[in-house]
N, CA, C and O atoms as CSV, one atom per row, in Angstrom:
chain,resi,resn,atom,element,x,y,z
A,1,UNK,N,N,-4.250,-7.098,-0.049
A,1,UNK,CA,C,-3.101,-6.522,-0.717
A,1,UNK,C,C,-2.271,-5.772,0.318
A,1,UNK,O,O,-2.832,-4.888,0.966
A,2,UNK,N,N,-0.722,-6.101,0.576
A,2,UNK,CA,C,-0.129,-5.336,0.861
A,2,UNK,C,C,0.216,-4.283,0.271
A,2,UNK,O,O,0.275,-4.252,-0.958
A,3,UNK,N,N,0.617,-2.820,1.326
A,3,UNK,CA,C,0.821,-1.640,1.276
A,3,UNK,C,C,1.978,-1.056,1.863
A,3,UNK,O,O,2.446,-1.331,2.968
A,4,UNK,N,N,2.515,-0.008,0.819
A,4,UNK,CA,C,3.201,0.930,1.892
A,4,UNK,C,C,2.967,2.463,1.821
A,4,UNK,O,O,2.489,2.705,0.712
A,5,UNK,N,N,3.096,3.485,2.481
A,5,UNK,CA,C,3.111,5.021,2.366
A,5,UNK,C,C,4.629,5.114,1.585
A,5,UNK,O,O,5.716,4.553,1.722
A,6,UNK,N,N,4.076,6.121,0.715
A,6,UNK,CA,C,5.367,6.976,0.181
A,6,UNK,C,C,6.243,7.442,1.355
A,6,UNK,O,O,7.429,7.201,1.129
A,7,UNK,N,N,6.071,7.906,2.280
A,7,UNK,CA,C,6.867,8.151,3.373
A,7,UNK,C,C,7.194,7.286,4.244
A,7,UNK,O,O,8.047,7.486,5.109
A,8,UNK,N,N,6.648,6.402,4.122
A,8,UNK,CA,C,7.476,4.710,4.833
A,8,UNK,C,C,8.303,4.502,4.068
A,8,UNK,O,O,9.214,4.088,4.785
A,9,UNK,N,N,8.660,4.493,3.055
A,9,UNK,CA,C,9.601,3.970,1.736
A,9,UNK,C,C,10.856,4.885,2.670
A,9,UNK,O,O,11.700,4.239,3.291
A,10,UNK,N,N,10.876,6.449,2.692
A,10,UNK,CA,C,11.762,6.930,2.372
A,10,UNK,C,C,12.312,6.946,4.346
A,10,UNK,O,O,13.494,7.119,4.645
A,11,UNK,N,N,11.313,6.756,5.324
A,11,UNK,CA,C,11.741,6.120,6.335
A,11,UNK,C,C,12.252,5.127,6.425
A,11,UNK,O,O,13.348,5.198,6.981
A,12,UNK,N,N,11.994,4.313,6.164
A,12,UNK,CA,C,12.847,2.751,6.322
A,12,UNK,C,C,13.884,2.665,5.378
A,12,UNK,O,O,14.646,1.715,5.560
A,13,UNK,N,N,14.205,3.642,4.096
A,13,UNK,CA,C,15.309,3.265,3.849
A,13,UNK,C,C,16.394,4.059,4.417
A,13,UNK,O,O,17.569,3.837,4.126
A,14,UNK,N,N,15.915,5.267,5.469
A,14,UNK,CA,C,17.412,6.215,6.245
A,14,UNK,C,C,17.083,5.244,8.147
A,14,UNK,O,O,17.886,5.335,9.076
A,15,UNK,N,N,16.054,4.622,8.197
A,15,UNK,CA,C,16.541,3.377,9.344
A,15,UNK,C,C,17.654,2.454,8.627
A,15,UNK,O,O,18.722,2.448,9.240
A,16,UNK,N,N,17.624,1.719,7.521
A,16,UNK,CA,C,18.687,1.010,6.658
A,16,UNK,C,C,20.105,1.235,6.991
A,16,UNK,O,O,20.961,0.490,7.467
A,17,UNK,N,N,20.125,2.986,6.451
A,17,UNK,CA,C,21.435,3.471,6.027
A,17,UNK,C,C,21.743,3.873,7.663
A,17,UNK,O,O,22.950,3.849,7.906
A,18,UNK,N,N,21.046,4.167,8.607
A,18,UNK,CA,C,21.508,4.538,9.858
A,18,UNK,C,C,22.184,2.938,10.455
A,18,UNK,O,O,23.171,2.991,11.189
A,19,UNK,N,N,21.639,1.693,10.119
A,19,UNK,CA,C,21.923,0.795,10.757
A,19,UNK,C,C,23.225,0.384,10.038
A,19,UNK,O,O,23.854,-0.469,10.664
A,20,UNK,N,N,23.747,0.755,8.954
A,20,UNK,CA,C,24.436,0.088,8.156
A,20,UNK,C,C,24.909,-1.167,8.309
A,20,UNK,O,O,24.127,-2.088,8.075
A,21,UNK,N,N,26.618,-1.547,8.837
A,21,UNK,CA,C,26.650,-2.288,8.927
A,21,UNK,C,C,25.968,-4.113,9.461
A,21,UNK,O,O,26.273,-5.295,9.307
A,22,UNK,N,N,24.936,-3.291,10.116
A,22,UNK,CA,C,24.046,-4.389,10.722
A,22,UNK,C,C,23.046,-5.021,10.372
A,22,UNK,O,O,22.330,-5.777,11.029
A,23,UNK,N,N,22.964,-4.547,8.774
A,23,UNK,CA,C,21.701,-4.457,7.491
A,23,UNK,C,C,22.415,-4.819,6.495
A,23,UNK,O,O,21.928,-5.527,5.614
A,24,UNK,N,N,23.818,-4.358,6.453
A,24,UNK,CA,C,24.241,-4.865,4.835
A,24,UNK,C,C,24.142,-6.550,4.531
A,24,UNK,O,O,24.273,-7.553,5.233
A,25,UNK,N,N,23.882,-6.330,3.296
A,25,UNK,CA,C,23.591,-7.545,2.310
A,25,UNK,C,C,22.474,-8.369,3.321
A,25,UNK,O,O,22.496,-9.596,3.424
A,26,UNK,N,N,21.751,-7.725,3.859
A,26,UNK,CA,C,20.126,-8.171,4.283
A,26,UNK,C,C,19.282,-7.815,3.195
A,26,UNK,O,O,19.431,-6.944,2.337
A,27,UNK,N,N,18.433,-8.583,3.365
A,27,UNK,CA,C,16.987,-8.409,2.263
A,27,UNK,C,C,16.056,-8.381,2.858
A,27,UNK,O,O,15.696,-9.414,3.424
A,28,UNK,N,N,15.195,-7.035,2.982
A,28,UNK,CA,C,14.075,-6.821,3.727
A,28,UNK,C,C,12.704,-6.808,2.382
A,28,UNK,O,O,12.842,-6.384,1.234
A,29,UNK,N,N,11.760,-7.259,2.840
A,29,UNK,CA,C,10.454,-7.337,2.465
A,29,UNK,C,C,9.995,-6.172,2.732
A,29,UNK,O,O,10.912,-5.386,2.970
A,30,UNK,N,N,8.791,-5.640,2.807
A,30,UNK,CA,C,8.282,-4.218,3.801
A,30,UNK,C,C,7.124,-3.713,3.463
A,30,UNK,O,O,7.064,-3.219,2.337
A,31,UNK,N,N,6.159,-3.696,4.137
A,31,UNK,CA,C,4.885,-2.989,3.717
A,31,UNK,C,C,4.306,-2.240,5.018
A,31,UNK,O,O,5.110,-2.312,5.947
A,32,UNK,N,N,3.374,-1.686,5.270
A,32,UNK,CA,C,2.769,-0.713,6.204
A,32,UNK,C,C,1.277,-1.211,6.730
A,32,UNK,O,O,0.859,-1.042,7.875
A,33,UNK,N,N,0.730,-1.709,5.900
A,33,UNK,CA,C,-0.721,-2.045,6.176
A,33,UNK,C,C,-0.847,-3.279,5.175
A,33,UNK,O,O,-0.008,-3.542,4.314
A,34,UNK,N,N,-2.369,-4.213,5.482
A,34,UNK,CA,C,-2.504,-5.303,4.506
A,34,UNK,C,C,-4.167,-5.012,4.468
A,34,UNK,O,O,-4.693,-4.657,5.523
A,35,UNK,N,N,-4.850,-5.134,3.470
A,35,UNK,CA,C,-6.312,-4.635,3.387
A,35,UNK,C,C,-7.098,-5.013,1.903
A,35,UNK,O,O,-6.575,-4.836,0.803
A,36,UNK,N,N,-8.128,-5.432,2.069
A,36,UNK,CA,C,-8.562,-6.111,1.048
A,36,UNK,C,C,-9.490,-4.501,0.078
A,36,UNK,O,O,-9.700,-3.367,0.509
A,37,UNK,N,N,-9.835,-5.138,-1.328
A,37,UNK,CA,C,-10.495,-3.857,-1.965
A,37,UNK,C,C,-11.508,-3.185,-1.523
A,37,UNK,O,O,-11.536,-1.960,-1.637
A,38,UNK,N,N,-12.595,-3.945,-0.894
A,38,UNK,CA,C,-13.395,-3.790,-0.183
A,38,UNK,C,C,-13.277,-2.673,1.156
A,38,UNK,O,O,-14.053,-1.776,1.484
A,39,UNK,N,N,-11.802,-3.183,1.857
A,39,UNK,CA,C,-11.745,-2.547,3.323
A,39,UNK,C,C,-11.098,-0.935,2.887
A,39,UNK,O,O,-11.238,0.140,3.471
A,40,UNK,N,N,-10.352,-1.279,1.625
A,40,UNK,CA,C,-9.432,0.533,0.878
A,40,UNK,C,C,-10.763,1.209,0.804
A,40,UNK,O,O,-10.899,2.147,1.589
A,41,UNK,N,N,-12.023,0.861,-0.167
A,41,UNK,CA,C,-13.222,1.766,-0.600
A,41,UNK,C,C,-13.836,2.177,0.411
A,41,UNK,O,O,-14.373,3.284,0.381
A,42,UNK,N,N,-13.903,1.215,1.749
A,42,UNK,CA,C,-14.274,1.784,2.901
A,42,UNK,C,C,-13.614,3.064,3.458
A,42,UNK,O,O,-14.200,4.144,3.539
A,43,UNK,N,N,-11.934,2.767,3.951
A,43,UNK,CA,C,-12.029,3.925,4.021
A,43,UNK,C,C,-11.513,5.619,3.625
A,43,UNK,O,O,-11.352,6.714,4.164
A,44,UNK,N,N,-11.361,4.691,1.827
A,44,UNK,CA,C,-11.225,6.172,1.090
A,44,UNK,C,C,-13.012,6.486,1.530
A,44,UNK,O,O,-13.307,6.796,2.684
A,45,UNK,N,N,-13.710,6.396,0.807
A,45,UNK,CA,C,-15.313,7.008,1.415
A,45,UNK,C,C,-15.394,7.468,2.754
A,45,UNK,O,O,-16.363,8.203,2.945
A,46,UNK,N,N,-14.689,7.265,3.713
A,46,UNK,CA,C,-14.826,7.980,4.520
A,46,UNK,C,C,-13.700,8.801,4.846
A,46,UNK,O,O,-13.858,9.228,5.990
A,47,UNK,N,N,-12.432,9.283,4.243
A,47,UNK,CA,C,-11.654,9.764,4.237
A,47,UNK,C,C,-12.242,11.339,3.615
A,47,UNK,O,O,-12.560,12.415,4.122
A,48,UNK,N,N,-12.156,10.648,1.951
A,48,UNK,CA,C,-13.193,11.924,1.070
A,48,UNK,C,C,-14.315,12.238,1.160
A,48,UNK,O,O,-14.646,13.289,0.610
A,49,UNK,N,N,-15.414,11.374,1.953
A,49,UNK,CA,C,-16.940,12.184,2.203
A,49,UNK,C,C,-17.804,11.716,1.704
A,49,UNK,O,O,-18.982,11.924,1.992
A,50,UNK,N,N,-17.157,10.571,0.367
A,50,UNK,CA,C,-17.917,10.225,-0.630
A,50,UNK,C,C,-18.031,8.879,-0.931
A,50,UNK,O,O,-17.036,8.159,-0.850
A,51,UNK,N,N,-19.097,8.443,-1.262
A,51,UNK,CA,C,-19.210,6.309,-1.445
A,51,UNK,C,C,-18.105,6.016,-2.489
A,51,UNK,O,O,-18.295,6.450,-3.626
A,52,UNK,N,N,-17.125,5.420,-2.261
A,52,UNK,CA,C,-16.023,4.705,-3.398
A,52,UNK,C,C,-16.878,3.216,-3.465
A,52,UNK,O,O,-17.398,2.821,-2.421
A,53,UNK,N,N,-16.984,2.562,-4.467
A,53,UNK,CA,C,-17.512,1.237,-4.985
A,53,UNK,C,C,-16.313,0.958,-4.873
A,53,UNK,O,O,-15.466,1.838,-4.716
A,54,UNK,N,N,-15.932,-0.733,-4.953
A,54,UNK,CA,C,-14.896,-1.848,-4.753
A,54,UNK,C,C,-15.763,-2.777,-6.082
A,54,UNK,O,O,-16.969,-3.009,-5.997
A,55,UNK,N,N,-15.317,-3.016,-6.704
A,55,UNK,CA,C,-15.529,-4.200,-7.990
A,55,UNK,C,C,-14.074,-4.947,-8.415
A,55,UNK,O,O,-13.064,-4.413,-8.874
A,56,UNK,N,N,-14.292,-6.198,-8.139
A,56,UNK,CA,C,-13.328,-6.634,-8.337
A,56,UNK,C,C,-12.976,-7.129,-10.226
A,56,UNK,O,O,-13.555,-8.123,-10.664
A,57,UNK,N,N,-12.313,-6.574,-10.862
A,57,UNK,CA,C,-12.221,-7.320,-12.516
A,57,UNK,C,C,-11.505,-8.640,-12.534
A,57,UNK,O,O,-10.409,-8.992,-12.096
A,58,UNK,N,N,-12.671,-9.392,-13.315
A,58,UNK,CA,C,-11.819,-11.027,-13.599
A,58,UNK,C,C,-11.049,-10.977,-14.690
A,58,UNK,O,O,-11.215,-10.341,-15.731
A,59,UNK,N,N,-10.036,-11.831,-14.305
A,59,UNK,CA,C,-8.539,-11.381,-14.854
A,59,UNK,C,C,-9.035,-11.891,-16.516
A,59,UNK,O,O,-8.125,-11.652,-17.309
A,60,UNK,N,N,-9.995,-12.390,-17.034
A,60,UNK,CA,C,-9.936,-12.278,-18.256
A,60,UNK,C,C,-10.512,-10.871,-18.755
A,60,UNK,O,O,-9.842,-10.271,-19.595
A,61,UNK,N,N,-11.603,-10.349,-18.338
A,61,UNK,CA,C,-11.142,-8.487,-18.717
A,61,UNK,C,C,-10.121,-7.442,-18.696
A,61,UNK,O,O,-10.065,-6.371,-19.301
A,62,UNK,N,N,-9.035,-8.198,-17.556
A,62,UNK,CA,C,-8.321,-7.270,-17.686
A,62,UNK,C,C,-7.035,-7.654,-18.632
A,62,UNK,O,O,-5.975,-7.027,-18.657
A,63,UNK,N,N,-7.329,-8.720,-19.338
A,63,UNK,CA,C,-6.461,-9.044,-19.772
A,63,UNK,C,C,-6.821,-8.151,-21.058
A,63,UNK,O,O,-5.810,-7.719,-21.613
A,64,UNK,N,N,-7.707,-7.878,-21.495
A,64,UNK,CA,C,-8.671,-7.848,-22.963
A,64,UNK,C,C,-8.093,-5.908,-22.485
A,64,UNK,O,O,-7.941,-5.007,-23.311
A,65,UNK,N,N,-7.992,-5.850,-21.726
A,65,UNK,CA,C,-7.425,-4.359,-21.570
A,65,UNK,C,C,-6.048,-4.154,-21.478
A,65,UNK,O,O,-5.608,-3.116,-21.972
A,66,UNK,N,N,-5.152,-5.069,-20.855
A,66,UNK,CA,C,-3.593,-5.037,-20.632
A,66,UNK,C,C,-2.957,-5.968,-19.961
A,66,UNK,O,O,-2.938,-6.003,-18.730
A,67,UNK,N,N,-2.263,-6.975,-20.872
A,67,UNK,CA,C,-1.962,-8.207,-20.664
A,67,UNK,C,C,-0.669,-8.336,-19.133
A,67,UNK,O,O,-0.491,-9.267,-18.348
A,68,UNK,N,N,-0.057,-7.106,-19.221
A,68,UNK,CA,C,0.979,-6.930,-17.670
A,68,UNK,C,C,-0.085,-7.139,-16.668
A,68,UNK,O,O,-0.206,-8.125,-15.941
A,69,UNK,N,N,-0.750,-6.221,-16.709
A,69,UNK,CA,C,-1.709,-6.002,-15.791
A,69,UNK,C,C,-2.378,-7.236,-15.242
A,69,UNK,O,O,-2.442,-7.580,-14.062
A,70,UNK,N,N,-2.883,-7.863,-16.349
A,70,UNK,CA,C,-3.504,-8.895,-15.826
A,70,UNK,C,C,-2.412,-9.989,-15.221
A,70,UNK,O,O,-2.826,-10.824,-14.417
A,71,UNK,N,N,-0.914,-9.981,-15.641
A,71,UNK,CA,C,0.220,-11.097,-14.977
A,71,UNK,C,C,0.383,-10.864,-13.725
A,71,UNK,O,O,0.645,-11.736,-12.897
A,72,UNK,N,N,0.208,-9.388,-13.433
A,72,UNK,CA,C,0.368,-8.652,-12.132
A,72,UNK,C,C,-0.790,-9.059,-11.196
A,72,UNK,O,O,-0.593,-9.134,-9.983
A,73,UNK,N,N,-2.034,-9.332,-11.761
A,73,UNK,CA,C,-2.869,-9.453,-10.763
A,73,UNK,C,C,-3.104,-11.235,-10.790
A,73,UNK,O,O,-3.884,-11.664,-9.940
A,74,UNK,N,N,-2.696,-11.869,-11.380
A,74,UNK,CA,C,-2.884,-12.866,-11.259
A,74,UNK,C,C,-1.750,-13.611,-10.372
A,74,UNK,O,O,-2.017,-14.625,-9.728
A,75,UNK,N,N,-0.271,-12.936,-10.397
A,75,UNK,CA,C,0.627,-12.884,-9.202
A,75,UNK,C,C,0.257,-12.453,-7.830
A,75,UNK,O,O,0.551,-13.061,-6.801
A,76,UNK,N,N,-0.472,-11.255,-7.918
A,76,UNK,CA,C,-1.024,-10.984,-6.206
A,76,UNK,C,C,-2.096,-12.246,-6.273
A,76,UNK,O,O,-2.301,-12.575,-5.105
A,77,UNK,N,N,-2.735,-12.944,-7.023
A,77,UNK,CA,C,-3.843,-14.060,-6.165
A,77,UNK,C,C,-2.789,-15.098,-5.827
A,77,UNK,O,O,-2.775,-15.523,-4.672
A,78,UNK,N,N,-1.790,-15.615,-6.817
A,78,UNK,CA,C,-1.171,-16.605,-6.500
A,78,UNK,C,C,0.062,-16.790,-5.861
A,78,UNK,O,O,0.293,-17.949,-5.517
A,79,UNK,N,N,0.849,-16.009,-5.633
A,79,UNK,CA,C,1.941,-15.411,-4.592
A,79,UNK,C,C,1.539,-14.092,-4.000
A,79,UNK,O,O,0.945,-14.195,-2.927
A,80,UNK,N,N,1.675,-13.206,-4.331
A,80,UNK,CA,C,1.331,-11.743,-3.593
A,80,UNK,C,C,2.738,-11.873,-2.813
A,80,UNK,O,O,3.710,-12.626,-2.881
A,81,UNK,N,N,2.332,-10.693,-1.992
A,81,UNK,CA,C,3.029,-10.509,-0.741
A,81,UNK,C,C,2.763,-11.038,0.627
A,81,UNK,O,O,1.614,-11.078,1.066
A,82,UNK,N,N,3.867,-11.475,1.362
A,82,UNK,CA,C,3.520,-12.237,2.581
A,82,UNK,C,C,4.498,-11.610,3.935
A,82,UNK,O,O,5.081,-12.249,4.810
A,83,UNK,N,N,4.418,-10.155,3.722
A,83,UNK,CA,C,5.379,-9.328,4.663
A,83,UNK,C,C,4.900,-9.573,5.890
A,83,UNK,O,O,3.690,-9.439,6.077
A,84,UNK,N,N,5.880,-10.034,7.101
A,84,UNK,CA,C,4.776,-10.010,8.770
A,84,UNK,C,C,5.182,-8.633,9.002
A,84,UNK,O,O,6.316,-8.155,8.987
A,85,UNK,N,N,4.060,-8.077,9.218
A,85,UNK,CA,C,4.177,-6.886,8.936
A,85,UNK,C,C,4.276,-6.368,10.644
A,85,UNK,O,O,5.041,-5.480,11.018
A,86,UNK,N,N,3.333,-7.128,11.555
A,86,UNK,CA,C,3.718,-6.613,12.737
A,86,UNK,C,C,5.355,-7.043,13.206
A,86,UNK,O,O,5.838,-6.363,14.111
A,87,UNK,N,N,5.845,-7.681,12.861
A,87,UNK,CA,C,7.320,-8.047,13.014
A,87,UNK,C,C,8.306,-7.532,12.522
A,87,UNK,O,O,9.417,-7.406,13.036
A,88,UNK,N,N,7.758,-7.029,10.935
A,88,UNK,CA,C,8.768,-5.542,10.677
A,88,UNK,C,C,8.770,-4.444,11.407
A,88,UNK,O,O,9.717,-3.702,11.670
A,89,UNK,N,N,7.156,-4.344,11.869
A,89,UNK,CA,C,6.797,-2.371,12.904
A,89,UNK,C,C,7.693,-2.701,13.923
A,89,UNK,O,O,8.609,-1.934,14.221
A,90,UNK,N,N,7.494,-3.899,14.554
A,90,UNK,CA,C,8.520,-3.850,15.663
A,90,UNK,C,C,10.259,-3.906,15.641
A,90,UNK,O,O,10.964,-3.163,16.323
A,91,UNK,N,N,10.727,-4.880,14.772
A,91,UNK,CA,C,11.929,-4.506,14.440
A,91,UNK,C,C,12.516,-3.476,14.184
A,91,UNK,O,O,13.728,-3.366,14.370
A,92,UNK,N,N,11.707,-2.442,13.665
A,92,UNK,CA,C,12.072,-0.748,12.931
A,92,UNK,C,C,11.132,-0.051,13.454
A,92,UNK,O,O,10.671,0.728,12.620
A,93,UNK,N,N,10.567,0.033,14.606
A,93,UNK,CA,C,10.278,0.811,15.621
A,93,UNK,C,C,10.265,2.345,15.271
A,93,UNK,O,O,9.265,3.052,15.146
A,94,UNK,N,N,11.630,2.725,15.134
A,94,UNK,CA,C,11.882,4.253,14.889
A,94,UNK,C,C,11.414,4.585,13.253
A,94,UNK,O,O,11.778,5.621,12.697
A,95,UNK,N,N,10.750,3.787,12.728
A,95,UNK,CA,C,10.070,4.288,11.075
A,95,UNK,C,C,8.263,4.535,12.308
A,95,UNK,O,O,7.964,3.903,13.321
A,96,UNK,N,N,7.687,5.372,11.790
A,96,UNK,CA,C,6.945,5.896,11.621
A,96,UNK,C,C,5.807,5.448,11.178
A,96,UNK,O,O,5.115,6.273,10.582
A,97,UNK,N,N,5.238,3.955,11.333
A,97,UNK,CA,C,4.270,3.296,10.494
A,97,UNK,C,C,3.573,3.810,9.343
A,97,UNK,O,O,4.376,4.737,9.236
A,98,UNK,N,N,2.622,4.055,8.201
A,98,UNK,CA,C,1.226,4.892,8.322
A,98,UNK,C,C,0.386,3.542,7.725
A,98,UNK,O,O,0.631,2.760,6.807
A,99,UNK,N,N,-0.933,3.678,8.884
A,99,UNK,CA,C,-1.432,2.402,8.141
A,99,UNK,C,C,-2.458,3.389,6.586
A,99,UNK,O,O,-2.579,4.604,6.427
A,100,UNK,N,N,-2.969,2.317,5.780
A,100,UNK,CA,C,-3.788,3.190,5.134
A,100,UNK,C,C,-4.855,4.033,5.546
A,100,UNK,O,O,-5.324,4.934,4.850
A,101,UNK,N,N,-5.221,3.733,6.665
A,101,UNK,CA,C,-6.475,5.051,7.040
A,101,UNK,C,C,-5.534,5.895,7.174
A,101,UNK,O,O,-5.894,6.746,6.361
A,102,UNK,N,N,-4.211,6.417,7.790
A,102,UNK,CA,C,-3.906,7.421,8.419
A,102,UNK,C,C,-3.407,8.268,6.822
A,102,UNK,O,O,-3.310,9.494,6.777
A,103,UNK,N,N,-3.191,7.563,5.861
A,103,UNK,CA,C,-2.359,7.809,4.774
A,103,UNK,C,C,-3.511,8.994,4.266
A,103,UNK,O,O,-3.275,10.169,3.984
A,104,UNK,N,N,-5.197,8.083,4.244
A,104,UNK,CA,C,-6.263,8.508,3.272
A,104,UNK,C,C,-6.641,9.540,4.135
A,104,UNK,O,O,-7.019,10.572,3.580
A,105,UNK,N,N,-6.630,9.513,5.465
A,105,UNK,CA,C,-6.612,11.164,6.278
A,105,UNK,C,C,-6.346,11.869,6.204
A,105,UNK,O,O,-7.143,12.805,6.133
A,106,UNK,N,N,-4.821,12.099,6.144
A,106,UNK,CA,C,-3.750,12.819,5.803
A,106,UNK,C,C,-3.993,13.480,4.479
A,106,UNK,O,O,-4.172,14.697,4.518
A,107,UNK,N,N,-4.032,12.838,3.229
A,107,UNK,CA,C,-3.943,13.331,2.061
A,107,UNK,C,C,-4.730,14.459,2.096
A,107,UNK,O,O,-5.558,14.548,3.002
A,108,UNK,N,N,-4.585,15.715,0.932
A,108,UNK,CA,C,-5.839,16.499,0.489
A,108,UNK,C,C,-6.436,16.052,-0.461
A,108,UNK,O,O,-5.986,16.043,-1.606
A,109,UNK,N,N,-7.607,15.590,-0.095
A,109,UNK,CA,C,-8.772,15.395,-1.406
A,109,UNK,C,C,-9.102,16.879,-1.803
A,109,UNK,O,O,-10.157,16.911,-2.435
A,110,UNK,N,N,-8.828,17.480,-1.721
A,110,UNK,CA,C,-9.329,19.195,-2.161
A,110,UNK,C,C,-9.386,19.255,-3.536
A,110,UNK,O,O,-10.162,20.040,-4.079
A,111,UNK,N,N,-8.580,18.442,-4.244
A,111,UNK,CA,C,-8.003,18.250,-5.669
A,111,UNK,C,C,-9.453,17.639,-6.256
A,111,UNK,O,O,-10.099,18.215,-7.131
A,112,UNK,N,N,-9.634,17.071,-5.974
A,112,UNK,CA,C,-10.825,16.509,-6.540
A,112,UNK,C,C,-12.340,17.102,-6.543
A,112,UNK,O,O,-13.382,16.754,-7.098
A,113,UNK,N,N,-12.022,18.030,-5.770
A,113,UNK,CA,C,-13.603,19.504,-5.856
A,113,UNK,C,C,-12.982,19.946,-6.951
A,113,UNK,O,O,-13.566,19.544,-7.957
A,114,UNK,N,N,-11.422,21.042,-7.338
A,114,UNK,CA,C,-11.060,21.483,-8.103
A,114,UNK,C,C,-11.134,21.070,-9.654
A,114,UNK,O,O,-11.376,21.804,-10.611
A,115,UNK,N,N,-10.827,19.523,-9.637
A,115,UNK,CA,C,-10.718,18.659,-11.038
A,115,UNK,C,C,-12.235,18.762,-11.266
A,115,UNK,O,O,-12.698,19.025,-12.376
A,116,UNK,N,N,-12.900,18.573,-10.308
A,116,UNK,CA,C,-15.090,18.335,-10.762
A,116,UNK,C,C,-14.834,19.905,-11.267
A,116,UNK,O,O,-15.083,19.913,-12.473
A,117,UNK,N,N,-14.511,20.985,-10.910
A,117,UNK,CA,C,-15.649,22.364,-11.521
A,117,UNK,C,C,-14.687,22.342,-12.816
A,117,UNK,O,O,-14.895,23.113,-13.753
């Protein structure tokens, strides 16, 4: 699954508006990192301290729970996203990458001692 940081969003769209004319009526794709469920649980668990499980749901449960949901995930198996993602970092250089480890570093899990007591 492709990814982006909330703060890549709001970087790459003032690289956009700085480039203007040289971007208008372009259509950019854009993500930050690409990582399977497996490789995220890895390293949220080692981000927060704590084992995250990865289970993947077959799209007929999730349908039996929420029929978008399941159109949505049955679009990421059969199109998804196909951003070259090292070819965007380099084109837009001056954005700030974050891959997802640096994102799950960064964050405060502190919230989640607070929400347990």
């Amino acid at each position: 699954l492709q990814l982006v940081a909330l703060a890549d969003i709001g970087a790459f769209v003032a690289a956009l508006i700085e480039r203007r004319e040289r971007v208008f009526g372009k259509r950019f794709d854009f993500a930050g990192d690409e990582l399977s469920g497996e490789e995220q649980a890895k390293i949220l668990s080692q981000a927060i301290g704590r084992p995250i499980g990865y289970q993947e749901i077959p799209i007929a449960m999730a349908r039996q729970q929420n029929e978008d949901a399941a159109l949505m995930f049955e679009w990421f198996d059969s199109v998804g996203y196909d951003v070259d993602i090292p070819a965007l970092h380099k084109e837009f250089q001056e954005v700030r990458w974050h891959s997802f480890a640096d994102w799950a570093r960064a964050f405060d899990w502190s919230m989640l001692d607070r929400s347990a007591a």
